[in-house]
C-alpha positions as CSV (number, residue, x, y, z in Angstrom):
1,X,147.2,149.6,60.0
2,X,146.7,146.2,59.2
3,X,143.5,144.9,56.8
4,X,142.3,143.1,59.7
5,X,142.6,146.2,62.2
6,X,140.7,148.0,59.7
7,X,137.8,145.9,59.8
8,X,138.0,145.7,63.6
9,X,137.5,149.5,63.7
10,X,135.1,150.0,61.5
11,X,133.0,146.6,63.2
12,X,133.6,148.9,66.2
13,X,132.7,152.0,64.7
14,X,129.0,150.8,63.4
15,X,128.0,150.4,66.5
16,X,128.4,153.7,67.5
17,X,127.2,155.9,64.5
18,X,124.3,152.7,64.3
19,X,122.9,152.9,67.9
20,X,124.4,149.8,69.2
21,X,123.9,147.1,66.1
22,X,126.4,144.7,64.8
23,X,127.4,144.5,61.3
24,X,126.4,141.0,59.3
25,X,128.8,141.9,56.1
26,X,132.6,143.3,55.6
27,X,133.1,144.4,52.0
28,X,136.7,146.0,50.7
29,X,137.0,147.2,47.3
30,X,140.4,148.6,46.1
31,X,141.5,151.2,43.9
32,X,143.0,150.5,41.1
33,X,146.3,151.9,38.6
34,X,146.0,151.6,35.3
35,X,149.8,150.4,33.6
36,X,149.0,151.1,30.4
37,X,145.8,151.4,27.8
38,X,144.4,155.1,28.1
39,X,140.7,155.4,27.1
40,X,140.8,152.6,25.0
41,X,138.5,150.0,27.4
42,X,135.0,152.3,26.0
43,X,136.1,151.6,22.4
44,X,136.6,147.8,23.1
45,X,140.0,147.3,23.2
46,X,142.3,146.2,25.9
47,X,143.4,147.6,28.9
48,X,145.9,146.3,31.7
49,X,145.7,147.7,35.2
50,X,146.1,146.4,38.3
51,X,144.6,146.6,41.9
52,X,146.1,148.7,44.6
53,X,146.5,148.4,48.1
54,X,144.3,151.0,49.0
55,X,140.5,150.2,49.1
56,X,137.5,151.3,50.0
57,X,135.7,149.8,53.1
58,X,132.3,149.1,54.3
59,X,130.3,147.1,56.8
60,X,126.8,147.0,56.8
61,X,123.9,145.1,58.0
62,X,120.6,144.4,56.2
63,X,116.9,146.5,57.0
64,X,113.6,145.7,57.0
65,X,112.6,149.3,56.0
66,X,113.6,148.7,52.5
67,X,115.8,151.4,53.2
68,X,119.6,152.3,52.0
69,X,121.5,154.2,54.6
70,X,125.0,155.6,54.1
71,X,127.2,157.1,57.2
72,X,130.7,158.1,56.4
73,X,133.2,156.5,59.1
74,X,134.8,160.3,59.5
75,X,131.8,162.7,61.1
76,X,131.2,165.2,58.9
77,X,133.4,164.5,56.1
78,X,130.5,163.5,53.2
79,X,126.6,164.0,54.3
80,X,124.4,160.8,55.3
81,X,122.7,159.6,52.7
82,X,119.3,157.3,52.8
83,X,117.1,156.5,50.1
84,X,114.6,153.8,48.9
85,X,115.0,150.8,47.2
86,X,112.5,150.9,44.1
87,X,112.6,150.3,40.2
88,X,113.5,153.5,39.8
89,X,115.8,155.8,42.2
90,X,116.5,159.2,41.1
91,X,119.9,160.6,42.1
92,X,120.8,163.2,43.6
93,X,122.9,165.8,42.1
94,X,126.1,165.9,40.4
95,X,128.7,164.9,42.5
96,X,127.3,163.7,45.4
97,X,128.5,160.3,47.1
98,X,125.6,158.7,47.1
99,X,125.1,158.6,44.0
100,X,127.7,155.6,43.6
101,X,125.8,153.4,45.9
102,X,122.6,154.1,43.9
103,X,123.8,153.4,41.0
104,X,124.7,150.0,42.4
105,X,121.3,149.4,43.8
106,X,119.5,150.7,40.8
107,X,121.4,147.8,38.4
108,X,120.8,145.2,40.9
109,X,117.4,146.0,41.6
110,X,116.6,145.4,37.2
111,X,118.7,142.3,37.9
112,X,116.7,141.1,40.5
113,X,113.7,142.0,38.4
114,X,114.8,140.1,35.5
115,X,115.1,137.2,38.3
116,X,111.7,137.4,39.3
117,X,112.2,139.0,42.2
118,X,109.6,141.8,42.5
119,X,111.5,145.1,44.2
120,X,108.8,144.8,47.5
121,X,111.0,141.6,48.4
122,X,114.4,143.1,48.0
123,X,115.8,144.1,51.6
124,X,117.4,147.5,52.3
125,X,120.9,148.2,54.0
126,X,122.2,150.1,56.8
127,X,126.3,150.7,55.6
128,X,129.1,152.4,57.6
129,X,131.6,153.4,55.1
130,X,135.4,154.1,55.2
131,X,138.9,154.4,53.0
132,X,142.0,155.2,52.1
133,X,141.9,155.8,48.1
134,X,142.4,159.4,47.5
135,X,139.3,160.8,46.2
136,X,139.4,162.3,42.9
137,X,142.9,161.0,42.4
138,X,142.6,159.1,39.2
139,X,142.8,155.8,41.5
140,X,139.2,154.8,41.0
141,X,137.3,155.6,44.6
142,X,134.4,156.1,42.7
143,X,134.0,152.8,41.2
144,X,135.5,150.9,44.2
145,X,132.4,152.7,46.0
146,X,130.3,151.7,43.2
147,X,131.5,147.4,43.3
148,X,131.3,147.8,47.5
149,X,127.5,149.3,47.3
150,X,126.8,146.3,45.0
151,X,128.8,143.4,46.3
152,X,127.4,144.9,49.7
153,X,123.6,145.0,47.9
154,X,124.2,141.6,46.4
155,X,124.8,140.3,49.7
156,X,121.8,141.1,51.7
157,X,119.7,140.1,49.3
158,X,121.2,136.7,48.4
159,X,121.8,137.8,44.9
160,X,124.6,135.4,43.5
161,X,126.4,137.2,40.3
162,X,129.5,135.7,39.0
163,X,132.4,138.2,39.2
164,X,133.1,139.1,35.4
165,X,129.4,139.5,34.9
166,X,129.4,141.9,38.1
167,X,132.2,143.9,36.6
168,X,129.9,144.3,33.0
169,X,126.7,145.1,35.2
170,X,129.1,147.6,37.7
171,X,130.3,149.2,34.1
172,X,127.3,149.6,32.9
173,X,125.5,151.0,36.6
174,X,128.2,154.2,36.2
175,X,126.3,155.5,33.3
176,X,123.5,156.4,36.0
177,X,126.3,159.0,37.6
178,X,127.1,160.0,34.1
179,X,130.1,159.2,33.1
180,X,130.5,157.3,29.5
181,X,133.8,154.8,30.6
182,X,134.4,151.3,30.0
183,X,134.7,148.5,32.0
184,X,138.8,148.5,33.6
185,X,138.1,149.9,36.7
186,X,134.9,147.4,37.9
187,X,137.4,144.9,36.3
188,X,140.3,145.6,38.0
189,X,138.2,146.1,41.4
190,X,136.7,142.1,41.1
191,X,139.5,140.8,39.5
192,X,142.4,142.0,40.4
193,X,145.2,139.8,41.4
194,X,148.2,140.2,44.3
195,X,151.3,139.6,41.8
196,X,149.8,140.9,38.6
197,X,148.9,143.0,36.8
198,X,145.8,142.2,34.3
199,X,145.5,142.3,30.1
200,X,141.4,143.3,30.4
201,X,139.9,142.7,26.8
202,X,136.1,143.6,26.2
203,X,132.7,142.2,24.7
204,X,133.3,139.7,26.0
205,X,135.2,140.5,29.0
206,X,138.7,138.5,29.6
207,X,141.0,139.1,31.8
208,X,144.7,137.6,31.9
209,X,147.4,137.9,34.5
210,X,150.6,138.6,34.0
211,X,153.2,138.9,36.5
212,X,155.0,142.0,37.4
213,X,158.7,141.4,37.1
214,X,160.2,140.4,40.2
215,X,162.6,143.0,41.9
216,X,160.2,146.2,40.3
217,X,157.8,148.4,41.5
218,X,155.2,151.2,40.6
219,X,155.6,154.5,42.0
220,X,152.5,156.5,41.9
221,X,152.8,160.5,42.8
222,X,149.9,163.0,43.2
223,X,150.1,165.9,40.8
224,X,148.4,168.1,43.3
225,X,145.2,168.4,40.6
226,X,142.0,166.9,41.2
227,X,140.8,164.6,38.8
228,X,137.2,164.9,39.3
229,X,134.1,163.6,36.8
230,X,132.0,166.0,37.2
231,X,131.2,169.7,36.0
232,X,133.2,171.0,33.2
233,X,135.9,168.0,33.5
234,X,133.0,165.2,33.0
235,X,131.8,166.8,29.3
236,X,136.1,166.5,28.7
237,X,135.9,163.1,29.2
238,X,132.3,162.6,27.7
239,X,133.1,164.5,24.5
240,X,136.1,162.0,24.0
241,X,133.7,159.3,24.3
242,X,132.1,161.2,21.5
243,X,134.7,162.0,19.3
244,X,135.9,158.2,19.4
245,X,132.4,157.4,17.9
246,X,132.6,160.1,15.3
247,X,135.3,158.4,14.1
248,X,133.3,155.2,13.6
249,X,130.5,156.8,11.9
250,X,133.0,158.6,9.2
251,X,135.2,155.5,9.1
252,X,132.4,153.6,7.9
253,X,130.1,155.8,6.1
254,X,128.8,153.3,3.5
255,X,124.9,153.8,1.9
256,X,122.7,151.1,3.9
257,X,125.4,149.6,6.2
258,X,125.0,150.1,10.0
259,X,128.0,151.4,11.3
260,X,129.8,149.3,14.2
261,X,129.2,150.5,17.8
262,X,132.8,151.0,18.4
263,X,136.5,151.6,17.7
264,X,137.6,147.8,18.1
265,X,134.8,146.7,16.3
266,X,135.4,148.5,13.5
267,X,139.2,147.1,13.3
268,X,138.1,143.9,14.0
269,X,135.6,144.3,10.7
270,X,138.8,145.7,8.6
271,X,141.8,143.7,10.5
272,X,144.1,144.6,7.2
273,X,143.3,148.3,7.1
274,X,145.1,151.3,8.4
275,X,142.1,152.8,10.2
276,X,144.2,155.5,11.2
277,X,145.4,156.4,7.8
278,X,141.8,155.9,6.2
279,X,140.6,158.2,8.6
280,X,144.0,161.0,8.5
281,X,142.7,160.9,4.2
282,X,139.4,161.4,5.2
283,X,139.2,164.4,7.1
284,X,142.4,165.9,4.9
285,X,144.6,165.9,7.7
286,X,142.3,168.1,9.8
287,X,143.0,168.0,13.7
288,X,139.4,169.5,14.5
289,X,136.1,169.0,12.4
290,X,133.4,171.5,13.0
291,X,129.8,170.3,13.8
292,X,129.3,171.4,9.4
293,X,132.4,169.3,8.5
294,X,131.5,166.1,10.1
295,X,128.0,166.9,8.8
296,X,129.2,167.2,5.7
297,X,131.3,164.2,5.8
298,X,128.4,162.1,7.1
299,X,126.1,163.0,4.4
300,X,123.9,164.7,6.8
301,X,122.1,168.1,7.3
302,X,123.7,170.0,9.9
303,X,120.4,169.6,12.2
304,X,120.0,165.6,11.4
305,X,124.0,165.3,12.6
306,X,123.0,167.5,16.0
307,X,120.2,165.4,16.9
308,X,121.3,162.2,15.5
309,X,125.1,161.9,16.0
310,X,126.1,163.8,19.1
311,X,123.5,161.4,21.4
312,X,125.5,159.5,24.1
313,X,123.3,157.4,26.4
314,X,120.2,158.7,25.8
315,X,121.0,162.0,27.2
316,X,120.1,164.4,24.7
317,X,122.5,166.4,22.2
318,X,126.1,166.6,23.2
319,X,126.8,170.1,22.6
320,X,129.9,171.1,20.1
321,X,133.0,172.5,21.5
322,X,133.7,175.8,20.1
323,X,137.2,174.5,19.2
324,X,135.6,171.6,17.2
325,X,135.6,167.8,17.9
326,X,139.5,166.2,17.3
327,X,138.4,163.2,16.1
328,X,141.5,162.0,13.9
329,X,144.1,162.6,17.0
330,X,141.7,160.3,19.5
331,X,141.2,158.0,16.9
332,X,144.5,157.8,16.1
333,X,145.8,157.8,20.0
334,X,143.4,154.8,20.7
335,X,144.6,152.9,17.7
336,X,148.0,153.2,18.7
337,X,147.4,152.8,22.6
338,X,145.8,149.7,21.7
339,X,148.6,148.1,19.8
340,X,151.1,148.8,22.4
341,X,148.4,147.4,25.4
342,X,149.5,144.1,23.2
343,X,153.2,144.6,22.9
344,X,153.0,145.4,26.7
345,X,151.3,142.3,27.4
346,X,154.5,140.3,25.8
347,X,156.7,142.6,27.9
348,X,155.7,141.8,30.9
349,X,155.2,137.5,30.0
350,X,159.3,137.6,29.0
351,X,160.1,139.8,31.5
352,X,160.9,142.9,29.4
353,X,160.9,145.4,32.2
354,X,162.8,147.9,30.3
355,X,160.5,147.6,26.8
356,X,157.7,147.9,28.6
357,X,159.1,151.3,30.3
358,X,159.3,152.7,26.8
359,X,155.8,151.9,26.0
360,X,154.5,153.7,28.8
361,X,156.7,156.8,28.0
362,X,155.5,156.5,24.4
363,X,151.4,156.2,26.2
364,X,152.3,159.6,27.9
365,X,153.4,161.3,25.3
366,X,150.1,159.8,23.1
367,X,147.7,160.7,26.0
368,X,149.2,164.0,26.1
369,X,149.8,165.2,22.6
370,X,146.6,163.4,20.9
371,X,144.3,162.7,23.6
372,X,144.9,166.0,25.6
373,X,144.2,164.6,29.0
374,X,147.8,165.8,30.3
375,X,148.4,169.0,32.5
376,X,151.5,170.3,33.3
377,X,151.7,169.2,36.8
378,X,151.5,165.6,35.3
379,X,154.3,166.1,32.6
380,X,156.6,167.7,34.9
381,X,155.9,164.6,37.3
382,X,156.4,162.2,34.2
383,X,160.0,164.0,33.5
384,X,161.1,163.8,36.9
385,X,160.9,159.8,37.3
386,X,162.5,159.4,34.3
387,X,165.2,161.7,34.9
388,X,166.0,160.2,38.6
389,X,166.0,156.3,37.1
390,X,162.0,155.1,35.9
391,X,162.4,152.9,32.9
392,X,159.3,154.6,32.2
393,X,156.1,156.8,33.3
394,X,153.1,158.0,32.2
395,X,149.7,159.6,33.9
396,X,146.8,157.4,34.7
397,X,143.6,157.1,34.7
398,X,141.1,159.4,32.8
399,X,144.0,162.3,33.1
400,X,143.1,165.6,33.1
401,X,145.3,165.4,36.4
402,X,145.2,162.5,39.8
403,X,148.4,160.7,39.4
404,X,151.3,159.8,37.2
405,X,152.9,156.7,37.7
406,X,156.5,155.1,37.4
407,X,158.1,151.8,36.8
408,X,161.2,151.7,38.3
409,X,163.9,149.0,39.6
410,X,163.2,148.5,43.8
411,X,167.1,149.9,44.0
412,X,166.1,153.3,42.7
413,X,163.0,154.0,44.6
414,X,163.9,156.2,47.1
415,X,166.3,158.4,44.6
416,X,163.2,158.8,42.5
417,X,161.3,159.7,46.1
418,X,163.6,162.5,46.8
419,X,163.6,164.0,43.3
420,X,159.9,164.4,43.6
421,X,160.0,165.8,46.8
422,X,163.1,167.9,46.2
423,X,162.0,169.3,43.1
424,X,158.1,169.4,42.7
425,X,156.6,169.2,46.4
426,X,159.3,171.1,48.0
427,X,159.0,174.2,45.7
428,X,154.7,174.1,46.4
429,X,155.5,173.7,50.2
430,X,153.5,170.4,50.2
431,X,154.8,166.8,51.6
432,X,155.3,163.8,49.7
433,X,153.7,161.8,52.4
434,X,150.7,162.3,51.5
435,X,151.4,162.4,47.7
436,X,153.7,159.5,46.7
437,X,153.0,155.6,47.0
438,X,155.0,152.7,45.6
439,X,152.1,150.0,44.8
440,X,152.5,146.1,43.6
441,X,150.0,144.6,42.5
442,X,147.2,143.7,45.1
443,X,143.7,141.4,45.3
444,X,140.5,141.8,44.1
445,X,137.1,143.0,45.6
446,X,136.8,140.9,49.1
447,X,133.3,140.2,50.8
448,X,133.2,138.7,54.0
449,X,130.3,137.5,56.2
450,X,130.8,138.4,60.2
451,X,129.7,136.3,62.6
């Protein structure tokens, strides 16, 4: 189905599920792969992903009621969802859909306030929403909900936000749902680009395009795992974020100096160190610290590290793994990861399709090995593009399962197709249509007034 046809339907579909109103506003907000540059956008240094052709939809009209109302355009699949708009909006649980849409709100609301709008003017929303990202994929539904609810928000109210600032504020607004990322998906999502992929830098926030080489393609396959942020999987991710800042705090444990607020700021403080090596010294070549060592590394007492040290936005003590915190392998993984985001960069402006396929097999290996967000679904997906022609593969997104992905000549697509379904959906009695996707790169965030 064409994007057009999709809008048609879901014009058509509001009117049904919204006793008879018309929509005012069509917002689509893709999804988004990420090429290369795994968990290094949160510790300020680059990233380059691109949008998809798969998106998340919405039209909506604006309330009176002050008012946000969510309908799903499939009865049945997630809840409705209303709530006020105030200064502050409590969420609802973990997990829950609306949550992404009040996190949207809730930023724009304080930047509305620091307009000098007060909150009784701002208008609510009545939103029919639809898609076609897989959820919990790795592809980024969740923050393509997220920059709909605001561009959607933004609208009704007349709020007019440049697009890189949007993508900061979006960033920032995911925090409310929990998770400690960076800014490449809201990035990707605003800015994205049909053509190209984009080199994402941080603090400030760039973006460059850079053209995929003409006559490839990404090939994206499910690993049959779902990549969800929440529960047990969102403290994974969280306690990366964590052990990333750890390694800040030892790598610059000085008397009277304030240690940097991240990874990129730290090299950027030291450009002629080995940050890796200082740190590898450091901790004496220990892959885990316990919550003592780092304690003890820090010049702290064991309950001034707890409280002090293992804070991440303000939402009390991050508890310690029994296994300790790996801070020298994520450090080390997000040093290297950033320096081949660069060499990547270069790649693709000469055209070195087949360099840049070994610097996403070198990523995997990285996120697997260092950063631990690999499963064995993913590697055996991983080994199969390569061994049916990829120049290279690697997962993406925050890992821990969703998709890995393949750059591969447009000539070899379909052999890599079949080896994936011959040899890894076959065997689990699952089809590859629903599972494999060959993606350039696609526009940016669309929003759309309907007359």
């Amino acid at each position: 189905m064409s994007s057009d046809a999709h809008r048609e339907r879901l014009i058509g579909l509001f009117a049904d599920r919204f006793d008879g109103a018309r929509p005012t506003w069509f917002v689509r907000a893709p999804g988004r792969i990420n090429l290369i540059g795994e968990h290094t956008d949160y510790n300020g240094f680059p990233v380059m992903p691109m949008a998809i052709n798969r998106e998340i939809r919405m039209a909506l009209s604006p309330r009176d009621d002050g008012g946000v109302v969510l309908k799903d355009a499939v009865p049945d699949a997630y809840p409705d969802r209303r709530f006020d708009v105030c200064e502050e909006i409590a969420p609802y649980g973990e997990g829950d859909w609306g949550n992404y849409a009040k996190a949207a709100v809730q930023s724009l609301v304080g930047l509305a306030g620091e307009a000098g709008r007060p909150v009784g003017g701002l208008r609510g929303m009545s939103c029919l929403v639809d898609g076609d990202i897989p959820p919990a994929a790795g592809l980024s539904s969740s923050t393509a909900l997220v920059v709909a609810s605001g561009l959607a928000f933004g609208a009704v109210n007349g709020l007019a936000v440049g697009r890189r600032w949007l993508a900061e504020r979006m960033a920032e607004a995911e925090h409310y749902v929990g998770t400690q990322g960076g800014g490449m998906d809201q990035a990707a999502c605003l800015l994205g680009r049909a053509g190209a992929a984009l080199k994402i830098d941080f603090f400030p926030l760039r973006a460059r395009r850079l053209p995929l080489p003409r006559g490839y393609r990404i090939i994206a396959a499910h690993s049959t795992v779902r990549a969800c942020k929440t529960g047990e999987r969102l403290l994974e991710y969280n306690r990366r974020v964590l052990e990333c800042r750890l390694g800040v705090l030892l790598l610059s444990r000085r008397p009277g100096v304030e240690p940097p607020a991240r990874l990129a700021d730290l090299a950027a403080l030291h450009p002629d160190l080995d940050l890796g090596a200082e740190l590898d010294a450091l901790v004496a070549g220990r892959p885990r610290l316990s919550a003592d060592d780092c304690a003890g590394l820090l010049r702290m007492e064991p309950d001034e590290f707890a409280t002090r040290a293992l804070w991440l936005d303000g939402r009390g003590p991050f508890p310690v793994p029994e296994d300790g915190l790996a801070v020298l392998p994520r450090c080390r993984h997000v040093f290297r990861e950033a320096a081949r985001v660069e060499t990547a960069a270069a790649c693709l402006a000469s055209g070195a399709a087949e360099d840049f396929g070994r610097l996403m097999d070198e990523s995997h290996r990285s996120c697997a090995e260092d950063y631990g967000i690999s499963c064995p679904e993913l590697d055996e997906l991983v080994g199969l593009m390569r061994g049916a022609g990829a120049l290279g593969a690697r997962l993406t997104g925050a890992g821990f399962g969703g998709f890995a992905i393949a750059l591969a000549r447009a000539a070899t697509v379909g052999a890599i197709q079949d080896a994936l379904e011959e040899h890894f959906y076959a065997p689990r009695g699952l089809s590859a249509g629903d599972s494999i996707f060959v993606f350039e790169p696609a526009p940016g965030a669309v929003v759309e007034p309907l007359r």
